[in-house]
Each structure stands twice: as C-alpha cells, then as structure tokens.
C-alpha positions, 0 to 999 in steps of 0.5 A: 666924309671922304672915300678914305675916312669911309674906308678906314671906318668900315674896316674898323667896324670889321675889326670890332666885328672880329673882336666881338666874335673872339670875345664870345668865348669869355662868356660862360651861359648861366641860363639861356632860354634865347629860345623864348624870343619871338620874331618882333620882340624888344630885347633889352642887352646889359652888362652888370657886377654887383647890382643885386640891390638895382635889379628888381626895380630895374627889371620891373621897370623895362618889363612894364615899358614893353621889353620881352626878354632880357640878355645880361652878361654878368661880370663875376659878382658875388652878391647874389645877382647872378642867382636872382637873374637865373631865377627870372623867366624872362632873362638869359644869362652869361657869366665871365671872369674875363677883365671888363677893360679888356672888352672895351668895358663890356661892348665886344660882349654885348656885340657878339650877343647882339649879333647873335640873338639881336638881328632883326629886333629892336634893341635897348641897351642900358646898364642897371641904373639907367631908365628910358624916358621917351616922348608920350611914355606915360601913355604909350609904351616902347613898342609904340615908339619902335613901331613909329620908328619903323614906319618913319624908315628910323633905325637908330633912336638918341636918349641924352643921358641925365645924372640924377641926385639926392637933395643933400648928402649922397649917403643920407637916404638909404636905398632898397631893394625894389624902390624906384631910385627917383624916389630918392634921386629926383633932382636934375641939372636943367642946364650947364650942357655942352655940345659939338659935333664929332665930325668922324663918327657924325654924333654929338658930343655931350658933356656937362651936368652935376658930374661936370660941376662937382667932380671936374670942375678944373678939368671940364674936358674930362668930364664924362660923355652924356650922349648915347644911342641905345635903342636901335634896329639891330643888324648882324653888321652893326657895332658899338664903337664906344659903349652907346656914344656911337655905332658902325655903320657911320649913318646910324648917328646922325639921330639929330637933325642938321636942318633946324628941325628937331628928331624925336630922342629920349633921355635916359634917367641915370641914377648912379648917386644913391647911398650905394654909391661910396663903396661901388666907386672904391670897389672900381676904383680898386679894380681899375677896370674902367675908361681912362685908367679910371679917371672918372672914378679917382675923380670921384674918390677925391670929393666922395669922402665929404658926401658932397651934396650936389644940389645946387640953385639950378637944380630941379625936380623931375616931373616927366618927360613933358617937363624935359622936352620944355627944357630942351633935353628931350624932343618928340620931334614930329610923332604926334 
C-alpha cells in the first residue's frame, strides 16, 4: 500500500471518527446500567427495530456463549422491544428516530458507543438474527476463544456470514418467541461462494449462497456481501467502515492468511428467512432506509410474493461447526 493510499484511509477513519461522535447526540438512554461493566467483560453491540419476536432466544443464546453485557441501540420500534430490553439486568439501551440511512445504517452509533464504553474490551457485533459459531464452541466458550486470541497477539477475528433457510415455503413454519430459529432454518448452501480480495481495505470480498442463487441470479454482483469482522479487541481509534465487512486501521482485515496457511475464523449463522420475513422486507422496503437505495429488498419484493422455496439439491442440513470447518467455511487454524 502506498504512502498516499495510507494517508487517504487514515484521514477517512478520522472522519468516521468525527462522525460518530456527532452522531451521539441521535441517541436518547432508555437505561444505561454501562456501570455494571467490569475490566475484561465480552460486550456485545447491535442495532435493532421491530425484532421483539427475535430477542429472547437471541439474548439467551450470547449470554450462554460468554458475553456480559449487552449495548443495543434501538431504531423507533413499536413492538414492544424496547420495554422487553429495559426489563433485562444485563442490556443498556439507546432509542433514536434518527434515519438508520443516514448513520451509514446504524455504524456512526455503534461507533460512538464502542469508542465509549468498548475500549479495552473484546467486542462482538451482531444484528438479531445472527449467531456465532467458532471453533471448538460446543465445548469452549467465547472467552476461551478471546483469551486464545490475545495470547496469539489477534486483534480482529473473521466469521463468513451463512444465509440459513427452511425446507419449503418461507412462510410454512411459524416462529415463536424464545424458539431456536435453526430449528426451523437448518439448511444451508455448502458451496456457490465467491471470493476476491479488496485490495484498499486489504479483506475479502464475499459473495454468493441462497441470496445470490434466488434473488439475483441476473445481477450476481449485487448480490449482498458475506464476509464480516465482527469480534475485535476494540480501541477508541477504531471504526467500522462498512457495517462489519471492514474496519480502520487497514491491518485489522488481514484476518485470512496470505501464505497458504489457514487462521481461525468463525461463521456467523444468518437466519433472516423465517415466516417473519414477508412483512419486515415490505416494511424496509417502505422505509427505504437501507444500502443502495434498498436494492437487496426490491429484490426481495419481487420474488417474496411466491414464498419461494430456497431449498435446492445442494443444500444441506446444519449439524456444527465440525461439519463447517470440513466444507471449507470455517477454520480453527492452529487453536488446538
């Protein structure tokens, strides 16, 4: 990378920086019990609207993994999330009216709370309806894995984001609140990815699974990303770029390794296509709050109204993390 490229990204993550600290004032506590938080604790950081279904199981599940406290931003819902998340000992919470879109979709908060309270702590950052899985995690739990990292001198740790989906129509089983959603979207596509490196930032570019196959199949391109970053050893200097595809400083992506060898990464189990899925995709397709002048969710309006089924003779039924790491979509590198 040459001396100007690493000009130009440092002043951009100063201006992301500034961003994020203008951005604070969007941001109205509900309950801030940040004073709970002890040197060494996992936080976990999301952005939610309408996700009171989700929450329960979501919580449960990273509370089990290992994570201490919980800081949410929520995005003016009305179902009854925002009451459920006062309610919880373990969750400090933010409201705003402000327009997601204009946060660069929820980053400039998340930002501004990480620099905050996150500095010094090994942070996670998931939406609702993603959930970790890591090497050795039905025996070892998150704070194995971050302790291991930071004997390893690892700041940043990869999780290739997996689309999970029914067997049959999208809308055929309903969810409820509390269920394990693998429960009912347990099947995965074991190939159709592709990579490329994206030589600005220095990660790796994504794309491709059931996403890809159903929704743009004439416009693969834009199809949406599936690499993320979303476990790292935060400083006050950091920044997201880009949701959790990439991170400033530069160095914090190069979490794959160049030389044949393999570093450990996780995926993270993405499961947006329940039966609840029709009417959050109309409802953010109306608000048009989203990347690309919504183009992931017209997308998704103009195939939804058949309830397609994405199933296809290459999916497959997720079992663990073993059985990802044997298809090549997760590794546990050289943690033994």
């Amino acid at each position: 990378m040459g001396v100007w490229t690493a000009y130009r990204l440092r002043l951009r993550r100063k201006r992301f920086l500034i961003r994020a600290f203008r951005k604070r004032r969007e941001l109205r506590p509900v309950v801030n019990r940040t004073n709970q938080i002890k040197r060494g604790d996992i936080l976990l950081f999301s952005t939610q609207r309408n996700e009171a279904i989700r929450l329960p199981y979501f919580l449960d599940y990273y509370r089990k993994m290992g994570v201490n406290h919980f800081l949410i931003v929520d995005n003016d819902s009305d179902d009854g999330s925002v009451s459920y998340l006062s309610d919880q000992s373990d969750v400090s919470l933010w409201h705003t009216r402000a327009s997601y879109k204009r946060s660069r979709f929820g980053v400039d908060w998340l930002n501004h709370l990480q620099r905050k309270y996150g500095h010094g702590h090994w942070t996670l950052v998931v939406d609702p309806d993603e959930f970790l899985v890591y090497p050795f995690c039905d025996t070892r739990p998150l704070r194995a894995l971050t302790d291991w990292l930071d004997a390893s001198s690892i700041k940043s740790f990869s999780s290739m984001l997996l689309d999970m989906y029914p067997k049959g129509r999208i809308d055929q089983q309903p969810y409820r609140a509390g269920q394990n959603p693998m429960e009912i979207a347990s099947w995965f596509d074991s190939g159709n990815y592709a990579l490329e490196r994206n030589w600005k930032f220095g990660n790796l570019w994504i794309q491709g699974g059931p996403r890809q196959r159903v929704f743009f199949p004439d416009a693969p391109e834009k199809a949406p990303a599936l690499n993320k970053i979303p476990l790292v050893k935060w400083d006050k200097k950091y920044v997201y770029a880009s949701s959790t595809h990439h991170l400033l400083p530069r160095g914090l992506n190069a979490v794959y390794d160049e030389w044949g060898g393999e570093k450990a990464s996780g995926v993270l189990l993405h499961t947006k296509f329940l039966d609840t899925f029709n009417t959050k995709a109309q409802e953010e397709l109306e608000r048009k709050q989203h990347y690309a002048a919504s183009v992931e969710y017209k997308a998704y309006a103009a195939t939804l109204d058949e309830n397609p089924d994405l199933w296809c003779k290459w999916s497959e039924k997720y079992i663990n993390w073993r059985q990802l790491e044997i298809l090549g979509l997760l590794s546990k590198g050289n943690w033994a």
